[in-house]
N, CA and C atoms as a LAMMPS dump frame, in Angstrom:
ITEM: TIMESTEP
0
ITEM: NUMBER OF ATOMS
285
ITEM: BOX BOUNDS ff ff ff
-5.0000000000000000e+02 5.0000000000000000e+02
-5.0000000000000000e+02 5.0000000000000000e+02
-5.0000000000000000e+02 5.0000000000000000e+02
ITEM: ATOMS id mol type element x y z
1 1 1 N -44.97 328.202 26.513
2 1 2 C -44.305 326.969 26.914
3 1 3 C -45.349 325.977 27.428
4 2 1 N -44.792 324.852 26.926
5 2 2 C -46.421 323.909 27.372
6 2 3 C -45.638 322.93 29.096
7 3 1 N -46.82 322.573 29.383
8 3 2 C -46.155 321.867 30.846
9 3 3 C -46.83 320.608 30.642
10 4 1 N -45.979 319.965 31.543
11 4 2 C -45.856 318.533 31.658
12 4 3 C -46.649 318.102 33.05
13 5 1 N -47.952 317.419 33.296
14 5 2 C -48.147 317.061 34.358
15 5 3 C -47.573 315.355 34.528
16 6 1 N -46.738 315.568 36.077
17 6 2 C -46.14 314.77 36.434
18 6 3 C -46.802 313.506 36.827
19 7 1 N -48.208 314.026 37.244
20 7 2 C -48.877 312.845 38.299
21 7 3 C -49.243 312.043 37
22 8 1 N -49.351 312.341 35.583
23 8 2 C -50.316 311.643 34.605
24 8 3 C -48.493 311.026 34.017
25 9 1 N -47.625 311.139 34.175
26 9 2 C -46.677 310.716 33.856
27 9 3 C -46.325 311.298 32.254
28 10 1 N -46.298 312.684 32.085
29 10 2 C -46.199 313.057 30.826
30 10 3 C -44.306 313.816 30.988
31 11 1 N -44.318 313.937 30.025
32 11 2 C -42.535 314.685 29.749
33 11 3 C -42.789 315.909 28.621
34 12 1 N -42.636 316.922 28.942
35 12 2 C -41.94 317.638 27.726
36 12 3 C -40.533 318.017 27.083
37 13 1 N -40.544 317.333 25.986
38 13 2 C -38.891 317.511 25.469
39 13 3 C -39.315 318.327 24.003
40 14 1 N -37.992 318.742 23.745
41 14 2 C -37.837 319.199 22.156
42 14 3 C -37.381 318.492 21.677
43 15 1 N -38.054 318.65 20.128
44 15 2 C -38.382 318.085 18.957
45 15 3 C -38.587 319.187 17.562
46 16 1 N -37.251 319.154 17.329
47 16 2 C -37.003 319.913 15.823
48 16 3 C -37.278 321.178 15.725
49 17 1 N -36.353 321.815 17.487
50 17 2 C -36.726 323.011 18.283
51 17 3 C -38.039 323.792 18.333
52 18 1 N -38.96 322.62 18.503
53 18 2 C -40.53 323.082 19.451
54 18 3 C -40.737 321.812 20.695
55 19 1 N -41.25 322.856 21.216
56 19 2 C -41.552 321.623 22.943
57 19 3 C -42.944 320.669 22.405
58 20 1 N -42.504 319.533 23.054
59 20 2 C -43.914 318.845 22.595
60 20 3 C -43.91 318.023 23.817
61 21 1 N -45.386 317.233 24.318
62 21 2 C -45.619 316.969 24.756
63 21 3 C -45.682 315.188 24.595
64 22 1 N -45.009 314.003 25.808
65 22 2 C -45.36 312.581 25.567
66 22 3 C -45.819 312.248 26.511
67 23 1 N -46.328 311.161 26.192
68 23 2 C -47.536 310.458 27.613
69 23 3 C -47.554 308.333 27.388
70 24 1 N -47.306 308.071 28.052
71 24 2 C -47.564 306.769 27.938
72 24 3 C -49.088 306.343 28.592
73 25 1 N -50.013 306.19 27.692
74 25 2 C -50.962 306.275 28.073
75 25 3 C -51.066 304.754 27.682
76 26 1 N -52.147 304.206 28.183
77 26 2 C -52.859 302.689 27.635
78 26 3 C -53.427 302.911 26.259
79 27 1 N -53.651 303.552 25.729
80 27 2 C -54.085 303.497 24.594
81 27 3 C -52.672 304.095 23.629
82 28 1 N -51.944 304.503 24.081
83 28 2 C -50.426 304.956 23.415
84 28 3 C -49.547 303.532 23.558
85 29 1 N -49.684 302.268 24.975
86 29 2 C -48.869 301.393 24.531
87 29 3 C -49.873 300.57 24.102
88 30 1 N -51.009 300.406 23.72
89 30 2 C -51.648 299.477 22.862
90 30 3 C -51.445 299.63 21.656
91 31 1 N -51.151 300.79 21.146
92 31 2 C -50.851 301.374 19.455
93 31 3 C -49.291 300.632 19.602
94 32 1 N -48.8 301.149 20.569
95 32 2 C -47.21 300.39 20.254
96 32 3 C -46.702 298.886 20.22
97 33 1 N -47.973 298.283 21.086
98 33 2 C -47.906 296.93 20.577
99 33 3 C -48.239 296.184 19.197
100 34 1 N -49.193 297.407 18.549
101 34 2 C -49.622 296.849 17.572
102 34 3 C -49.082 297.019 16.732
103 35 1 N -48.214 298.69 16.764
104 35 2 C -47.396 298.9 15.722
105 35 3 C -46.11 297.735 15.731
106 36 1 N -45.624 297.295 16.739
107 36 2 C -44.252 296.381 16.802
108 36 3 C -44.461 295.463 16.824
109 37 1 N -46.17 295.015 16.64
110 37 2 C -46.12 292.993 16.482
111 37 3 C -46.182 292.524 17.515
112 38 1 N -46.031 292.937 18.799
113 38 2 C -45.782 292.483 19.949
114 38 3 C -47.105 292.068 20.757
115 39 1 N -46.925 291.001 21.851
116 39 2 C -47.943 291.059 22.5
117 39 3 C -47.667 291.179 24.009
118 40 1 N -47.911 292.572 24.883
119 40 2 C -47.558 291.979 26.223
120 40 3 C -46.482 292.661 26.46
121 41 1 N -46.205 292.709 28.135
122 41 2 C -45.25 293.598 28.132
123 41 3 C -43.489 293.296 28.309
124 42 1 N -43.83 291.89 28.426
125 42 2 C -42.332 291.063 28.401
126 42 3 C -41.59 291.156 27.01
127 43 1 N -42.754 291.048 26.227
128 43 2 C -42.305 290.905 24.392
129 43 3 C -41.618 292.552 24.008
130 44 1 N -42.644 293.624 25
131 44 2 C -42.372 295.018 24.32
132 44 3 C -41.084 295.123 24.672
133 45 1 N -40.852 294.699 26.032
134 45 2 C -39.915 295.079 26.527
135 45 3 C -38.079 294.41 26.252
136 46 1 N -38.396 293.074 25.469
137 46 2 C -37.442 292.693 24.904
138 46 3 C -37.498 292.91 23.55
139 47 1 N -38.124 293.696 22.767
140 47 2 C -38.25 294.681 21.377
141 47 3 C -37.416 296.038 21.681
142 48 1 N -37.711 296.648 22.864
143 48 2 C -37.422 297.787 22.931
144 48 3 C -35.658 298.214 23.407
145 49 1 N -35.08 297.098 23.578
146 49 2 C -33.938 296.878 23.513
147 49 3 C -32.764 296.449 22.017
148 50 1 N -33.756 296.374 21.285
149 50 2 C -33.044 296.467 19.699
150 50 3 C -34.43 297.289 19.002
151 51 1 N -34.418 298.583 18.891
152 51 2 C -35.373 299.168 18.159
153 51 3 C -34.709 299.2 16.813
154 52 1 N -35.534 299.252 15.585
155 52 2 C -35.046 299.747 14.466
156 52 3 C -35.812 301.265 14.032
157 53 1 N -35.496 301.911 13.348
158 53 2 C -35.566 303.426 13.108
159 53 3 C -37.163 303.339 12.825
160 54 1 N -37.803 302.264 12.199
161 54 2 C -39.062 302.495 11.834
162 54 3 C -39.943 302.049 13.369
163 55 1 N -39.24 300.759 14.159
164 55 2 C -39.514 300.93 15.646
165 55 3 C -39.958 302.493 16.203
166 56 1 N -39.098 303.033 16.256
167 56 2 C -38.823 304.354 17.212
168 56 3 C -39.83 305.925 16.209
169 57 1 N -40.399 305.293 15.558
170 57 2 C -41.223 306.227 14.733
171 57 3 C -42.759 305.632 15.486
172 58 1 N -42.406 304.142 15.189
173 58 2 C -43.835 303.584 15.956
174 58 3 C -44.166 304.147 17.588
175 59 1 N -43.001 304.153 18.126
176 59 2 C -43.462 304.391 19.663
177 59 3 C -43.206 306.26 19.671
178 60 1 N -42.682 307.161 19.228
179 60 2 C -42.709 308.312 18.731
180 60 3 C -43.819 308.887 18.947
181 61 1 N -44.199 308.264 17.88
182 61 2 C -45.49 308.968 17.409
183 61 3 C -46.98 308.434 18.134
184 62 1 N -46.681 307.54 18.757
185 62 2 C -47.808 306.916 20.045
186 62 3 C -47.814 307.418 20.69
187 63 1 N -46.434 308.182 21.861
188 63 2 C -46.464 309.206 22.976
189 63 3 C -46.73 310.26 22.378
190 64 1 N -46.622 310.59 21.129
191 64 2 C -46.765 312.201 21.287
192 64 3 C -48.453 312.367 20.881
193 65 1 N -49.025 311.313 20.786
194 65 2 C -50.479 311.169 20.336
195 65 3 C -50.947 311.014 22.145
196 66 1 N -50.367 310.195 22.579
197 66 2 C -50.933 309.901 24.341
198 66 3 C -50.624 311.546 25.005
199 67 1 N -49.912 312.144 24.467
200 67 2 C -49.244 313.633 25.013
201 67 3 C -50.707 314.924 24.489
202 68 1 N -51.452 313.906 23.539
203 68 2 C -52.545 314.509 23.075
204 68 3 C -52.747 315.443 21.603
205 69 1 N -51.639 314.605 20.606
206 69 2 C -51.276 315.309 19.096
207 69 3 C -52.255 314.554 18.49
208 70 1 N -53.051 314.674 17.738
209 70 2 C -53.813 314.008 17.132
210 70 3 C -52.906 313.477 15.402
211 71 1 N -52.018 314.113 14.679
212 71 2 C -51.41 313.3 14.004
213 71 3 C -49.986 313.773 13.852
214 72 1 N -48.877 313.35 14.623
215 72 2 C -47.63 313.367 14.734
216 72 3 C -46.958 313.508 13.466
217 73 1 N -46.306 314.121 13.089
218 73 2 C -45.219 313.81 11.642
219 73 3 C -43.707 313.683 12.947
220 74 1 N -43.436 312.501 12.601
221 74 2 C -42.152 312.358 13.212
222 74 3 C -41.004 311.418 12.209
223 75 1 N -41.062 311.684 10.864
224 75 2 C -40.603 311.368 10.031
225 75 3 C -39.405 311.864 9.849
226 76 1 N -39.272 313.143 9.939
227 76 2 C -37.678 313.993 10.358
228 76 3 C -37.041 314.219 11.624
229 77 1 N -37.764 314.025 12.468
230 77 2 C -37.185 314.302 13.893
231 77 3 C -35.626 313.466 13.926
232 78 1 N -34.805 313.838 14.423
233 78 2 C -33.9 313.976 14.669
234 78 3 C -33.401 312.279 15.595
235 79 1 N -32.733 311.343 14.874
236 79 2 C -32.96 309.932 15.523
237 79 3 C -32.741 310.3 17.251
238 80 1 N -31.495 311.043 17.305
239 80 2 C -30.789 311.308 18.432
240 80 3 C -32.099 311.791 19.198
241 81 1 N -32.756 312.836 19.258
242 81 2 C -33.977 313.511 19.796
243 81 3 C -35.224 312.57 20.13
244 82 1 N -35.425 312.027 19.081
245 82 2 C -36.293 310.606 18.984
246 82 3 C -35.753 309.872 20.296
247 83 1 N -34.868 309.332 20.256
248 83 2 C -34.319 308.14 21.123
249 83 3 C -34.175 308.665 22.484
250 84 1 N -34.035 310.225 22.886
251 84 2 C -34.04 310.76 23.856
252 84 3 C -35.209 310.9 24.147
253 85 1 N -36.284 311.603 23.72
254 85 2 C -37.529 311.937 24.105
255 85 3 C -38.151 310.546 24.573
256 86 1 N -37.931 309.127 23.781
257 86 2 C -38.755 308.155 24.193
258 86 3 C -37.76 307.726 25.823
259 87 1 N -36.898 307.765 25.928
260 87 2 C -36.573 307.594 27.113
261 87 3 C -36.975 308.666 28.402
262 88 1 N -36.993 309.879 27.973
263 88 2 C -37.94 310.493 28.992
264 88 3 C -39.052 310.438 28.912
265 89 1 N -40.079 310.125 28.173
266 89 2 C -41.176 309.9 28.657
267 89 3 C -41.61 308.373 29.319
268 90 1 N -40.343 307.724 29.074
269 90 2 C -40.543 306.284 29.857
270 90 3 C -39.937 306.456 31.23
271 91 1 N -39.24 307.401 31.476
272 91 2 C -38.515 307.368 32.9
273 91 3 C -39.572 308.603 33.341
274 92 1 N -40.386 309.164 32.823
275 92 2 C -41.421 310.141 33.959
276 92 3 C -42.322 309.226 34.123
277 93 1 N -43.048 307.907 33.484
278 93 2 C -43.64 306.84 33.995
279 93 3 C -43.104 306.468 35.13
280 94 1 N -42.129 305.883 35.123
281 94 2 C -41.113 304.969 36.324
282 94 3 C -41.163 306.747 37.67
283 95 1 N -41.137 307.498 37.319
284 95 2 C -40.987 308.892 38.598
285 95 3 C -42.109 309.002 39.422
């Protein structure tokens, strides 16, 4: 079982029943700005309130790279799982 350190603001959730690891790291929301066009965190943050499916692949696969995956396949993951996991690893930031 892998663990989650809290102080670095990481989450472990499942994903297509294996635990994986997310991290919002600065270099995980710089990929996500770039992947969504965005600049800044007012813009991300009014993006991230209408994601589209290829959205939520972009920021996906950024935490689970900041979580320390070097190349994510999150192409099948599960939207429902997807949309959950990115909300816990944004609310162990905010913890």
């Amino acid at each position: 079982m892998i663990g989650a350190n809290g102080a670095r603001g990481e989450a472990v959730v499942t994903l297509d029943g294996a635990p994986r690891r997310l991290c919002l790291t600065l270099g995980a929301l710089a990929e996500i700005e770039t992947g969504l066009g965005v600049e800044g965190l007012a813009a991300f943050a009014e993006r991230m309130k209408a994601l589209s499916a290829r959205d939520l692949m972009v920021v996906l696969a950024a935490l689970l790279r900041g979580g320390g995956e070097n190349a994510p396949d999150v192409a099948a993951v599960d939207p429902r799982e997807a949309a959950g996991a990115v909300a816990r690893a944004f609310a162990a930031v905010a913890a």
